[in-house]
C-alpha positions as CSV (number, residue, x, y, z in Angstrom):
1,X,0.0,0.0,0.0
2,X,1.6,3.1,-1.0
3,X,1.4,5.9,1.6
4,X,0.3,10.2,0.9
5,X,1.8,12.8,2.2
6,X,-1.5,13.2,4.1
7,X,-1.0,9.7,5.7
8,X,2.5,11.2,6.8
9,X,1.2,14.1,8.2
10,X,-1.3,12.4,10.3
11,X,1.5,10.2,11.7
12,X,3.7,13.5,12.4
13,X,0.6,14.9,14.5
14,X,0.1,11.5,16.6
15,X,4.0,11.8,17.6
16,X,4.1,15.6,18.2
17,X,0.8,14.8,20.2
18,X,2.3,13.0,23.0
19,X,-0.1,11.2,24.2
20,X,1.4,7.5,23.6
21,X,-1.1,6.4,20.5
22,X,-0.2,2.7,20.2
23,X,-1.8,2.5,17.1
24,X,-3.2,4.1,13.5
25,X,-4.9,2.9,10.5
26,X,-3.9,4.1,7.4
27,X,-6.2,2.7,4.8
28,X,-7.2,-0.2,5.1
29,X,-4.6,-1.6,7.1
30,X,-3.5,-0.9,11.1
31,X,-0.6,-0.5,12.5
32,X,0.5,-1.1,16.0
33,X,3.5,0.4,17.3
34,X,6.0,-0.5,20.1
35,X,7.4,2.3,20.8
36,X,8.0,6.4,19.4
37,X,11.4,4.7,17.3
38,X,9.4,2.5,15.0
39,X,6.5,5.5,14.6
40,X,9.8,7.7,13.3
41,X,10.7,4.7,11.2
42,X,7.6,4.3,9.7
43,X,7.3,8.4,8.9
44,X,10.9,8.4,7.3
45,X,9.1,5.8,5.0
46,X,6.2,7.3,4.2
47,X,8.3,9.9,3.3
48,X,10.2,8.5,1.2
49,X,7.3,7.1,-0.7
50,X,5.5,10.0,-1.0
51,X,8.7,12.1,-2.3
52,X,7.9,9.7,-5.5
53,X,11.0,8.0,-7.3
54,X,14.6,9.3,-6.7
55,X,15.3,11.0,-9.8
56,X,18.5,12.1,-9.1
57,X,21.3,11.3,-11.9
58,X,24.3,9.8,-10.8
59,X,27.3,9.8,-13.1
60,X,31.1,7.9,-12.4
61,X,34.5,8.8,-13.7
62,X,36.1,5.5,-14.7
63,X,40.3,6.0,-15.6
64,X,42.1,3.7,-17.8
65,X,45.9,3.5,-18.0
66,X,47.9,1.4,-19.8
67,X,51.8,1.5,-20.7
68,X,51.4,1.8,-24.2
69,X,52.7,-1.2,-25.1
C-alpha cells in the first residue's frame, strides 16, 4: 500500500501529540507500534514514498591506463 503525504502528516501529529497512541490505520490496514522509534521509522518511510521516485542522476569517472605497449 503506497502511503500520501497526508498519511504522513497524520503520523507527524500522533508523535508531536504526546499522548502515547499505540496504534493508526492508514487505509485499510493498522498499524500497532512498540514504541515512538518504530513510529519515526515508519514516517521516514512514508516519506520517502510520497517524495515519489529518486530522480536524481548519478554519473562515475572511470580512468584507464595502460603502458602503451
Amino acid at each position: 500500500m503506497p502511503f500520501t503525504t497526508t498519511d504522513a502528516e497524520n503520523l507527524r501529529r500522533a508523535i508531536a501529540d504526546g499522548r502515547g497512541a499505540r496504534s493508526m490505520s492508514f487505509g485499510d490496514e493498522t498499524v500497532v507500534f512498540n514504541s515512538i522509534d518504530d513510529m519515526l521509522k515508519l514516517l521516514a518511510v512514508m516519506e520517502a514514498e510520497a517524495a515519489g521516485p529518486d530522480t536524481t542522476r548519478r554519473s562515475y569517472r572511470v580512468a584507464v591506463t595502460s603502458k602503451g605497449v
